[in-house]
N, CA, C and O atoms as a Maestro MAE file, in Angstrom:
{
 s_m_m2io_version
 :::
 2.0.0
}

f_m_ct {
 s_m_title
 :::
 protein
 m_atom[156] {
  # First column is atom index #
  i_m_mmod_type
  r_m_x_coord
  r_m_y_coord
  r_m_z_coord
  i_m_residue_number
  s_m_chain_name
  s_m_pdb_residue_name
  s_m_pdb_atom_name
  i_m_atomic_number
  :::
  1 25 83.734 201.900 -5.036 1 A "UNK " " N  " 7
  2 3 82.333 201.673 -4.762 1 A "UNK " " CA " 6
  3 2 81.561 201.928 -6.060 1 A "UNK " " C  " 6
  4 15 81.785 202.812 -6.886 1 A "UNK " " O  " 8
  5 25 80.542 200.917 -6.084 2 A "UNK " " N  " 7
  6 3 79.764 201.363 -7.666 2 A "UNK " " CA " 6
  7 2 78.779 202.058 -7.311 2 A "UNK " " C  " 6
  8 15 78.576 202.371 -6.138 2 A "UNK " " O  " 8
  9 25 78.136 202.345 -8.157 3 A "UNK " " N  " 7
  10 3 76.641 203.181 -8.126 3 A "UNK " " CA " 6
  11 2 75.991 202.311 -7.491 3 A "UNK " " C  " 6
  12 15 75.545 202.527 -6.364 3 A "UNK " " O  " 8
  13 25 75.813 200.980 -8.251 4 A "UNK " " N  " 7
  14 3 74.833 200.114 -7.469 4 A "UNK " " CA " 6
  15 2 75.046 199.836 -5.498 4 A "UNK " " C  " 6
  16 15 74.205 199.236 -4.828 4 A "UNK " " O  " 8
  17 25 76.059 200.307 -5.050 5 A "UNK " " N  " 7
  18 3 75.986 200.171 -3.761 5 A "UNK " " CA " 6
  19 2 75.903 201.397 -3.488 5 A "UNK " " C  " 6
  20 15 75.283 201.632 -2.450 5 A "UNK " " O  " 8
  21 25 76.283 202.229 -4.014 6 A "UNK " " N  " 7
  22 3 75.866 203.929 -3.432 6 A "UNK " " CA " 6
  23 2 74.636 204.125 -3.561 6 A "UNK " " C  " 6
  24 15 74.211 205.019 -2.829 6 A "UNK " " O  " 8
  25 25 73.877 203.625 -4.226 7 A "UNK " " N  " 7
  26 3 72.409 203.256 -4.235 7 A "UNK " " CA " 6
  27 2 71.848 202.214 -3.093 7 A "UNK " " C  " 6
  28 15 70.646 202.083 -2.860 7 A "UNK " " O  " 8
  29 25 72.653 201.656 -2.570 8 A "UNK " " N  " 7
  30 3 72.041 201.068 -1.084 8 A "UNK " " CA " 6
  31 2 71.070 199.858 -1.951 8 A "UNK " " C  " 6
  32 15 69.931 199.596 -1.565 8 A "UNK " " O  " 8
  33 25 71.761 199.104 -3.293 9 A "UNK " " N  " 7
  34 3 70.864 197.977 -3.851 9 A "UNK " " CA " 6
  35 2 71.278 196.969 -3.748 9 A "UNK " " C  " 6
  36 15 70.593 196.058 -4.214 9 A "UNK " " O  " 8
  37 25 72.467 196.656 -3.158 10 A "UNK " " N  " 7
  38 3 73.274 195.111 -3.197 10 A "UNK " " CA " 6
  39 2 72.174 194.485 -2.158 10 A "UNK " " C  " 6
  40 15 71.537 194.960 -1.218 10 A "UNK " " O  " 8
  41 25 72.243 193.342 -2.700 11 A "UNK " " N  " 7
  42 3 72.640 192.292 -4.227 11 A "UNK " " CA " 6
  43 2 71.691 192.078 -5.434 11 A "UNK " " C  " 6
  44 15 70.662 191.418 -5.297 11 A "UNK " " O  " 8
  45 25 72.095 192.726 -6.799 12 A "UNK " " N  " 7
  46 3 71.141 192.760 -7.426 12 A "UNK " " CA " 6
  47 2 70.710 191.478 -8.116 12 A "UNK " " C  " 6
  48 15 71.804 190.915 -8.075 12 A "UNK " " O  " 8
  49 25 69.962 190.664 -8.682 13 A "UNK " " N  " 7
  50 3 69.713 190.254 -9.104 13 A "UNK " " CA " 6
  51 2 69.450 189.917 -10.691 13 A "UNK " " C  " 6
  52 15 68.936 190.815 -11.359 13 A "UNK " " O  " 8
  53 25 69.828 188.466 -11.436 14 A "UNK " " N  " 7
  54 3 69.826 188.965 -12.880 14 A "UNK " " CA " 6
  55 2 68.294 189.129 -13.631 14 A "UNK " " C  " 6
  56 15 67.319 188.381 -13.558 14 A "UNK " " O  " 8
  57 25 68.391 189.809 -14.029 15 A "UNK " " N  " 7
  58 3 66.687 190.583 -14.285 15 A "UNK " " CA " 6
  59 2 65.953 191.544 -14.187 15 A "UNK " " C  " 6
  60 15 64.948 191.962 -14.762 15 A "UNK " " O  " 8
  61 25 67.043 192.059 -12.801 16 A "UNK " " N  " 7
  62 3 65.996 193.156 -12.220 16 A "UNK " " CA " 6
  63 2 66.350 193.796 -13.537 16 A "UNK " " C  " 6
  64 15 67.260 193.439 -14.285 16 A "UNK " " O  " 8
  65 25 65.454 194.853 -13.729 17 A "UNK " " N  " 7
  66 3 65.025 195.980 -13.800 17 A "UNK " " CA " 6
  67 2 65.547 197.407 -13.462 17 A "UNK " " C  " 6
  68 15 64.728 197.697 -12.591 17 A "UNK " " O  " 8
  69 25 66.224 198.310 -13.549 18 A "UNK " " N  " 7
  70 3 66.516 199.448 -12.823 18 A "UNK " " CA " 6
  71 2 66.616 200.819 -13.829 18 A "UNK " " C  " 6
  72 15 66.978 200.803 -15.006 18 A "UNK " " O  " 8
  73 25 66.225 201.927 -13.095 19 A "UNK " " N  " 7
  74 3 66.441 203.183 -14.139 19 A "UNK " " CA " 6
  75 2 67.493 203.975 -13.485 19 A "UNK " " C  " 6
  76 15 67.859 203.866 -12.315 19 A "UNK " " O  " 8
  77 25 67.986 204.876 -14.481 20 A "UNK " " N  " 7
  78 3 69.222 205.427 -13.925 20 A "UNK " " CA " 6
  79 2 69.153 206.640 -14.702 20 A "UNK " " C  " 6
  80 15 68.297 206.780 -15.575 20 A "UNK " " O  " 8
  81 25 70.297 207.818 -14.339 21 A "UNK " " N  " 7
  82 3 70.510 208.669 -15.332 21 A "UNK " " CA " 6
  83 2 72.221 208.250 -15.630 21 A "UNK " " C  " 6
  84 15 72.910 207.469 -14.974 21 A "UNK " " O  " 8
  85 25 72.562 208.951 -16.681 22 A "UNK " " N  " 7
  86 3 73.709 208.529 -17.331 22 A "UNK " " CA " 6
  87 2 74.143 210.397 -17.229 22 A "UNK " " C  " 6
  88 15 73.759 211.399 -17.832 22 A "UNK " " O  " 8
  89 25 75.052 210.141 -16.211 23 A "UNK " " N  " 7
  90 3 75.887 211.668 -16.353 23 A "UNK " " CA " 6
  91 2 77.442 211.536 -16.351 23 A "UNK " " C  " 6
  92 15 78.014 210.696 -15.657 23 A "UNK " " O  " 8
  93 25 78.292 212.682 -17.417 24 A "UNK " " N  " 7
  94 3 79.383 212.505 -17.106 24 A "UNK " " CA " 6
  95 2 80.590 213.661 -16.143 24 A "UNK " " C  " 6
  96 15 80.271 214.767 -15.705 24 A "UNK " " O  " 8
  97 25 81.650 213.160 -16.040 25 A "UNK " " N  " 7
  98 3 82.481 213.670 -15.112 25 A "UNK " " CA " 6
  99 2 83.331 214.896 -15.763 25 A "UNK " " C  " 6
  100 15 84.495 214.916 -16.163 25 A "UNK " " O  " 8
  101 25 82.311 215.938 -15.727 26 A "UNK " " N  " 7
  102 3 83.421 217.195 -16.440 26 A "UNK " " CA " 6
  103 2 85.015 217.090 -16.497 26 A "UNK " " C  " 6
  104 15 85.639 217.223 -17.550 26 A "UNK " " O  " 8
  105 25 85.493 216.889 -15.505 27 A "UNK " " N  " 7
  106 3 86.719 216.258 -15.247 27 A "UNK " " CA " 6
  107 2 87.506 215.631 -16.029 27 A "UNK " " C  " 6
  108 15 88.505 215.919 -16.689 27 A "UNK " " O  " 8
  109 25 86.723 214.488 -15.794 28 A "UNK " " N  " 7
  110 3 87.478 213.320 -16.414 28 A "UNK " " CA " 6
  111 2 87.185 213.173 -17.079 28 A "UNK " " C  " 6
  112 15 87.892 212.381 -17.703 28 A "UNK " " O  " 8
  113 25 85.820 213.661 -17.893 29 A "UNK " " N  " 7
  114 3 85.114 212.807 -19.022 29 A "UNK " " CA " 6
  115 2 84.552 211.728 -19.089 29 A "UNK " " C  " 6
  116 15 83.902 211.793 -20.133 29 A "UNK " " O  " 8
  117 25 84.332 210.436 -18.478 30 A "UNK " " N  " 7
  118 3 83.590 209.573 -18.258 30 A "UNK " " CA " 6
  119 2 82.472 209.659 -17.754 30 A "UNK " " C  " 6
  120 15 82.203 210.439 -16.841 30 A "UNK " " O  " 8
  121 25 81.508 208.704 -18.391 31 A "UNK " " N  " 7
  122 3 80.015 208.758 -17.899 31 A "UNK " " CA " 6
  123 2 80.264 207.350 -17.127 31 A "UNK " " C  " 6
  124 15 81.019 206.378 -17.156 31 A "UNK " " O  " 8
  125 25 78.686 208.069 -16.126 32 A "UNK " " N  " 7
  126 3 78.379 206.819 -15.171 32 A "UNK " " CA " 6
  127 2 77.054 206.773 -14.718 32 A "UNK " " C  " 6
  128 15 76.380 207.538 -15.407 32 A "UNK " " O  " 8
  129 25 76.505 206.309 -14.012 33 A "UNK " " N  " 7
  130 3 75.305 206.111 -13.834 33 A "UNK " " CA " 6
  131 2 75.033 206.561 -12.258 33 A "UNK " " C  " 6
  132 15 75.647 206.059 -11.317 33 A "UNK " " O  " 8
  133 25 73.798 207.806 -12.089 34 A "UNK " " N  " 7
  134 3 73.623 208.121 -11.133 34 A "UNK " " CA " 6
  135 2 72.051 208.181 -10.615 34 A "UNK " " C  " 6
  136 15 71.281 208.417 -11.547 34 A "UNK " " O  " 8
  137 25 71.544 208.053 -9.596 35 A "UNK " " N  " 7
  138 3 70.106 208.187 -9.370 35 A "UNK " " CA " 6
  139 2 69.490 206.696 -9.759 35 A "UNK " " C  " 6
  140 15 68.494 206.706 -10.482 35 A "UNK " " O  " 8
  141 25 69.900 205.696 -9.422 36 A "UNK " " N  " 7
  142 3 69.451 204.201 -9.569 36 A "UNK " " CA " 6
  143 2 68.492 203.940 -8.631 36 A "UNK " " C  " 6
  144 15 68.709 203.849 -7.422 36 A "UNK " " O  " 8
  145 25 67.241 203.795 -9.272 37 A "UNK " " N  " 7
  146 3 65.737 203.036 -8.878 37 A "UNK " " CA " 6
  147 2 65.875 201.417 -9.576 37 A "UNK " " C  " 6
  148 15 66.441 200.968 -10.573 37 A "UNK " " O  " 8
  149 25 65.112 200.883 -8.573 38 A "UNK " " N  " 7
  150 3 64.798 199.786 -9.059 38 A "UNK " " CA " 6
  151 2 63.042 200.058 -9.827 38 A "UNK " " C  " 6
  152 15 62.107 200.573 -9.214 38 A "UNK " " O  " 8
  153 25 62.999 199.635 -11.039 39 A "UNK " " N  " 7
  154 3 62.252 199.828 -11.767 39 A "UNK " " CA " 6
  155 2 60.872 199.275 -11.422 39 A "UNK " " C  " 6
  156 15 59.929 199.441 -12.196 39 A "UNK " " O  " 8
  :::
 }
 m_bond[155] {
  # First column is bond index #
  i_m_from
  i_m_to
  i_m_order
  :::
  1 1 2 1
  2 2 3 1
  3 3 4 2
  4 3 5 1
  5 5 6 1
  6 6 7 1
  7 7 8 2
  8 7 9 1
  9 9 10 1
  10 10 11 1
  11 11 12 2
  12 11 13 1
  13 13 14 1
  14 14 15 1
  15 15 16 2
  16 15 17 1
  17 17 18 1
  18 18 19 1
  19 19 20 2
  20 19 21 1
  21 21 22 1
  22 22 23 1
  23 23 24 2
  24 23 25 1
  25 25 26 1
  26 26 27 1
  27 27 28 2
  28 27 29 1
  29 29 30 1
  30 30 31 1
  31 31 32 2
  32 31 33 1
  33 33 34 1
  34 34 35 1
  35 35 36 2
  36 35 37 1
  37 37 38 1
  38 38 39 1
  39 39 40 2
  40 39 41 1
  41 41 42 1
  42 42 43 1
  43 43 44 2
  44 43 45 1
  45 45 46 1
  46 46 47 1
  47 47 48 2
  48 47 49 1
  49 49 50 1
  50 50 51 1
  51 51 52 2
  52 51 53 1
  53 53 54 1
  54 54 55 1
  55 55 56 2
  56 55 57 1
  57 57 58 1
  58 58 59 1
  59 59 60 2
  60 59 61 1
  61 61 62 1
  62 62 63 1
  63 63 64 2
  64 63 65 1
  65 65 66 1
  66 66 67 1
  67 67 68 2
  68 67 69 1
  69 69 70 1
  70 70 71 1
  71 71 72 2
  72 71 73 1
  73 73 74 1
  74 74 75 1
  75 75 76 2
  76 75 77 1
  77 77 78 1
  78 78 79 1
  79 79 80 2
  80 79 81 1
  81 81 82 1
  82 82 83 1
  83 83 84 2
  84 83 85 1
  85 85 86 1
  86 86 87 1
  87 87 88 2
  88 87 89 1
  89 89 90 1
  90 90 91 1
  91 91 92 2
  92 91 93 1
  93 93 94 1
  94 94 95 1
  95 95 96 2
  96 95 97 1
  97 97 98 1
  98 98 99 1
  99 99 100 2
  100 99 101 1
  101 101 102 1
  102 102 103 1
  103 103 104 2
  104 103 105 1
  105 105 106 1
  106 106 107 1
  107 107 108 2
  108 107 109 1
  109 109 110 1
  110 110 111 1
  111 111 112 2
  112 111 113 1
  113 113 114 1
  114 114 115 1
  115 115 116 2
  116 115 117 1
  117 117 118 1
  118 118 119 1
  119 119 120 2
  120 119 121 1
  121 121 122 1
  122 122 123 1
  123 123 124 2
  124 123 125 1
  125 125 126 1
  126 126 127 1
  127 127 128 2
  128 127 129 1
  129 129 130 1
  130 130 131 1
  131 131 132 2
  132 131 133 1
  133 133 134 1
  134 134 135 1
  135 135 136 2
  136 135 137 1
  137 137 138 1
  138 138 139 1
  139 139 140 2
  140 139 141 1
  141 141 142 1
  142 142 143 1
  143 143 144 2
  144 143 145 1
  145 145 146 1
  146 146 147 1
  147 147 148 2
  148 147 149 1
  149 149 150 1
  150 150 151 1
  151 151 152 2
  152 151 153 1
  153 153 154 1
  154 154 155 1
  155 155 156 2
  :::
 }
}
């Protein structure tokens, strides 16, 4: 599942707009994007 559907935004559109934060996975180390508004 991506952010963008854990965000309840499908189907996005090309253009929109959106803000996010960029946090990563102590873990694993990878960043991802969490807290997605449409702008």
């Amino acid at each position: 599942m991506s952010a963008v559907e854990r965000a309840g935004m499908r189907p996005l559109v090309e253009g929109q707009q959106l803000t996010f934060d960029v946090v990563t996975d102590q873990r694993k180390g990878k960043s991802s994007a969490e807290n997605l508004q449409s702008a």
